[in-house]
C-alpha positions as a Markdown table, in Angstrom:
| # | Residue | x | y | z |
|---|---|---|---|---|
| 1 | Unk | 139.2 | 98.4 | 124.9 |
| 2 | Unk | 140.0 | 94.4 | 124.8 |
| 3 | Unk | 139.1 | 92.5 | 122.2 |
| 4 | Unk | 135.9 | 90.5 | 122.5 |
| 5 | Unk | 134.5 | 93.2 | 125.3 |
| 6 | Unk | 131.3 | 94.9 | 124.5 |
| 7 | Unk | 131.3 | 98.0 | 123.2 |
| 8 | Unk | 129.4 | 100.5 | 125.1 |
| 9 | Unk | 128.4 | 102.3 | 122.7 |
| 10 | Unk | 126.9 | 99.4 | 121.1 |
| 11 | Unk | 124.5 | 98.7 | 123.5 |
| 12 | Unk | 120.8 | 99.3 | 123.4 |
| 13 | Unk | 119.5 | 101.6 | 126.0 |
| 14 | Unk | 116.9 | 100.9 | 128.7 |
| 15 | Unk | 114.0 | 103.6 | 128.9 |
| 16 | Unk | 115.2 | 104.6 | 131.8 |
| 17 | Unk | 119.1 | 105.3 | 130.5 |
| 18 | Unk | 117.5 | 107.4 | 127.8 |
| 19 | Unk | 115.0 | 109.6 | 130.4 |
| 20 | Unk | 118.5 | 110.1 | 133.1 |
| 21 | Unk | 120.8 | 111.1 | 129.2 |
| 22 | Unk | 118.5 | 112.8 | 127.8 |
| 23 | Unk | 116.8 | 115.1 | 130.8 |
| 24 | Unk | 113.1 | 114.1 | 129.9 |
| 25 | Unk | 110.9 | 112.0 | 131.5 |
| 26 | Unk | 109.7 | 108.6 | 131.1 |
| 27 | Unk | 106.4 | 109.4 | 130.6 |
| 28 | Unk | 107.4 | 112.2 | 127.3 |
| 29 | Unk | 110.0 | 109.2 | 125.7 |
| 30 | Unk | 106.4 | 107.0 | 125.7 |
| 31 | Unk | 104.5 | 109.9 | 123.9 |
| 32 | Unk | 107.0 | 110.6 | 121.6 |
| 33 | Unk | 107.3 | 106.9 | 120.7 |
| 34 | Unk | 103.5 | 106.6 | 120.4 |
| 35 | Unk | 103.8 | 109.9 | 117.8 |
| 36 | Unk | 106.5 | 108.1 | 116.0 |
| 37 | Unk | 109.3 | 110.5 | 116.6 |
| 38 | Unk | 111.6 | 107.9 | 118.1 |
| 39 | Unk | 111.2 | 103.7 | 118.0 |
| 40 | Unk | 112.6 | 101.1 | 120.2 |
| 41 | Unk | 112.3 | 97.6 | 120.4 |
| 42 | Unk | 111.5 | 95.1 | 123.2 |
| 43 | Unk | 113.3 | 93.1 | 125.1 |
| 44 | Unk | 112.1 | 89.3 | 125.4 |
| 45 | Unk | 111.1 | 90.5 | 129.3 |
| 46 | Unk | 109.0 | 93.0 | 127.1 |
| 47 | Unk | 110.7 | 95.9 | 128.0 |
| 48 | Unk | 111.7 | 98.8 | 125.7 |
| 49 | Unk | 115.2 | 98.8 | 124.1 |
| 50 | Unk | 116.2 | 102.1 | 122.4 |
| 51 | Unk | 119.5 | 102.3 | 120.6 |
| 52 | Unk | 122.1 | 105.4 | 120.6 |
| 53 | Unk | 120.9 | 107.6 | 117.8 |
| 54 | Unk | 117.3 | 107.9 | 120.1 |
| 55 | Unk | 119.5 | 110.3 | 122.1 |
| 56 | Unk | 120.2 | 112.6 | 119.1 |
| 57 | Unk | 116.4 | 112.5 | 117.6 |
| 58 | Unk | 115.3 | 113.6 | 121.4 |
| 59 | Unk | 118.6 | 116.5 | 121.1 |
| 60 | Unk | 116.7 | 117.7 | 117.8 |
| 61 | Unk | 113.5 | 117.5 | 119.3 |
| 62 | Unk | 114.5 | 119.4 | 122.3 |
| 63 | Unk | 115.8 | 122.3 | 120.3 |
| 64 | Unk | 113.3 | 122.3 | 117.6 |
| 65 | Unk | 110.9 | 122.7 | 121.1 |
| 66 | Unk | 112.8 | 125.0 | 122.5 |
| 67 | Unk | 112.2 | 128.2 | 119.5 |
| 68 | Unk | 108.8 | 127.1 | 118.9 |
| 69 | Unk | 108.7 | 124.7 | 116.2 |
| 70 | Unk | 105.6 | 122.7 | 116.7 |
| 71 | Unk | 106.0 | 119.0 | 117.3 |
| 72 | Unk | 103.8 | 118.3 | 114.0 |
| 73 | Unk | 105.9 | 119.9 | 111.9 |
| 74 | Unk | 108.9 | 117.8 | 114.0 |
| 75 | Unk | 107.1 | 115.0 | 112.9 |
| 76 | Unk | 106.8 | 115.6 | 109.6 |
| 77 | Unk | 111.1 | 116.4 | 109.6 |
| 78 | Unk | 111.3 | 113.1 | 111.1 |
| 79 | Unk | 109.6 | 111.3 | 108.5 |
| 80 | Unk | 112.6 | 112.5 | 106.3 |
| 81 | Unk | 115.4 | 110.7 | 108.2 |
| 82 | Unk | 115.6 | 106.8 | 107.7 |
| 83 | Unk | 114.7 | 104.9 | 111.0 |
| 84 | Unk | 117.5 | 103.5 | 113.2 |
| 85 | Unk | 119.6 | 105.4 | 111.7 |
| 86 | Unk | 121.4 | 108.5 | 113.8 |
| 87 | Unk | 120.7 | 111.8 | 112.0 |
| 88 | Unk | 123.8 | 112.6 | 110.9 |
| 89 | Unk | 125.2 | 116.6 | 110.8 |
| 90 | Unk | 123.8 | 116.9 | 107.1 |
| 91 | Unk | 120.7 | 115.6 | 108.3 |
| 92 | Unk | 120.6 | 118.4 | 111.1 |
| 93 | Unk | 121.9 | 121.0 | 108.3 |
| 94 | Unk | 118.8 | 120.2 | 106.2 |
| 95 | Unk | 116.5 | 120.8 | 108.7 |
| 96 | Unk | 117.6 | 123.3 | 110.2 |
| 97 | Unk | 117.8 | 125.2 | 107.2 |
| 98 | Unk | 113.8 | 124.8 | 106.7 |
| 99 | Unk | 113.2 | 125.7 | 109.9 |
| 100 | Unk | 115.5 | 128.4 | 109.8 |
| 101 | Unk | 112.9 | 130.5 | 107.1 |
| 102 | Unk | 110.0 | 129.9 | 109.5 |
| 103 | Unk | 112.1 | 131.0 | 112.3 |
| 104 | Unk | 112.8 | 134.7 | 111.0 |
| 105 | Unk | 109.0 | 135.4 | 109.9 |
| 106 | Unk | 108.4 | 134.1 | 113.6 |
| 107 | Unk | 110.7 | 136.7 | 114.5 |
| 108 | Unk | 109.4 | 139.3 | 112.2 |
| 109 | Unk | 106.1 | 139.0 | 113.8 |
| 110 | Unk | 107.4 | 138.8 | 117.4 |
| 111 | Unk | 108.8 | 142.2 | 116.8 |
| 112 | Unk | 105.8 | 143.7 | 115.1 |
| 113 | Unk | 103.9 | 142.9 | 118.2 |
| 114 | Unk | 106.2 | 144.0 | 120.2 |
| 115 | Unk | 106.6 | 147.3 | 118.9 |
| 116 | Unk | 102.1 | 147.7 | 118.5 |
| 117 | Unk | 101.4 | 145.8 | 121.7 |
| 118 | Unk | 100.4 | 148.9 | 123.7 |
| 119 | Unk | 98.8 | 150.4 | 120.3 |
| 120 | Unk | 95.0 | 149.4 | 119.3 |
| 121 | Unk | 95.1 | 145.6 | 118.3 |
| 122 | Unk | 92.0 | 146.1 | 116.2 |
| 123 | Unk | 89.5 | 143.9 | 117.7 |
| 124 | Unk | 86.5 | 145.7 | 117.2 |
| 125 | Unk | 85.6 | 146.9 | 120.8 |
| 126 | Unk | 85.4 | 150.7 | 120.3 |
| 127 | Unk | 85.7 | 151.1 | 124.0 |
| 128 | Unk | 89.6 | 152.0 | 124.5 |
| 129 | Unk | 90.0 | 155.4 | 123.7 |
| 130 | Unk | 92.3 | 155.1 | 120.7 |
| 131 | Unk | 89.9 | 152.5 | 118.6 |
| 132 | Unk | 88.1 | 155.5 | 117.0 |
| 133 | Unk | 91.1 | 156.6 | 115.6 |
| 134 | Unk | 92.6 | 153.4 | 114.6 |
| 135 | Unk | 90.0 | 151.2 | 113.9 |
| 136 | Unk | 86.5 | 154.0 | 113.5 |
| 137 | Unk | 83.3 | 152.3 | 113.1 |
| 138 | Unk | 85.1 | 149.2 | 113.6 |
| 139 | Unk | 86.0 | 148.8 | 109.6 |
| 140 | Unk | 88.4 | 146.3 | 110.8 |
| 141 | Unk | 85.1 | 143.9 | 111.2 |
| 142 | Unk | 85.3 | 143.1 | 107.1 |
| 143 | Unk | 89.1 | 141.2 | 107.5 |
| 144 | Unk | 87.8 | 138.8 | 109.8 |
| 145 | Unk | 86.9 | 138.3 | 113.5 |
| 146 | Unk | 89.7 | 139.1 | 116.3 |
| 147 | Unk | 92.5 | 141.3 | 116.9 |
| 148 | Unk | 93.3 | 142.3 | 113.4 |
| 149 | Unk | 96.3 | 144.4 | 113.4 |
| 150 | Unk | 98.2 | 141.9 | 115.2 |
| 151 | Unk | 97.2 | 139.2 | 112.9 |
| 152 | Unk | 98.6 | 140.2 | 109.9 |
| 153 | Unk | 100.1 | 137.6 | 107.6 |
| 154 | Unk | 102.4 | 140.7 | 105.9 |
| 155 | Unk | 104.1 | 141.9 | 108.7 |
C-alpha cells in the first residue's frame, strides 16, 4: 500500500457493507443496534456508519444464536466488552467460557428428554395408559403445574 492511500480497513462501513459481510439483513443490524448489541455513527447525510469490529460482535452474536444462547444474556456479555473496541480473542475466551457451563446442563437436559420423550412426561392427564404407573393419582400435581418429569432442574 502507498503512502498517504486510505487504508481499507480503516474505513467505516455502510449498513449495507455490514448486512452483504456479515449474512444478515438490514432490518436484524437496526434491531440489534436498537438493543445495544452493536453502535454506529452517522454520517452528516444521516446515514449509519459502523466500524470494523461491528463485524466481529455480529460473528459472536451469530454463534452465541446459533447453540441457543438467548440474545438477553448476549446482551448482558456485551455489556462487558468496551464499546468501539473489537473483542479481542481473550474477550471471546471469557465468554465463551461462561457460556460454555450453561451449554453442557443444556446438553444434559437435551439428552434426558431425549432418552424419556416417549415415557410419561408427568403432566397430570391420567389418560395415556402408562400415567397410572408413573404418575398414579396424579401425585405429580404438588411439584407444580405442567409436564413435570421433563422439567426437572436436577437432571
Amino acid at each position: 500500500m502507498e503512502e498517504g492511500s486510505p487504508n481499507p480497513f480503516r474505513k467505516l462501513l455502510t449498513v449495507g457493507e455490514v448486512a452483504e459481510r456479515s449474512g444478515l439483513a438490514v432490518s436484524a443490524l437496526h434491531f440489534y443496534e436498537a438493543k445495544g448489541l452493536i453502535s454506529s455513527i452517522r454520517s452528516r447525510g444521516n446515514q449509519r456508519r459502523f466500524g470494523r469490529d461491528v463485524l466481529r460482535r455480529l460473528g459472536i452474536i451469530k454463534v452465541a444464536q446459533r447453540v441457543g444462547i438467548p440474545l438477553a444474556e448476549i446482551q448482558a456479555a456485551f455489556e462487558t466488552l468496551p464499546q468501539g473496541r473489537t473483542p479481542t480473542a481473550g474477550d471471546w475466551q471469557r465468554l465463551s467460557l461462561l457460556w460454555k457451563q450453561e451449554l453442557d446442563v443444556r446438553i444434559d437436559r437435551l439428552v434426558a428428554l431425549r432418552d424419556r420423550l416417549t415415557d410419561c412426561i408427568g403432566c397430570g392427564c391420567l389418560s395415556v395408559e402408562s400415567c397410572p404407573l408413573r404418575n398414579p393419582y396424579d401425585r405429580l400435581a404438588k411439584d407444580g403445574p405442567g409436564p413435570r418429569l421433563l422439567e426437572t432442574n436436577d437432571v
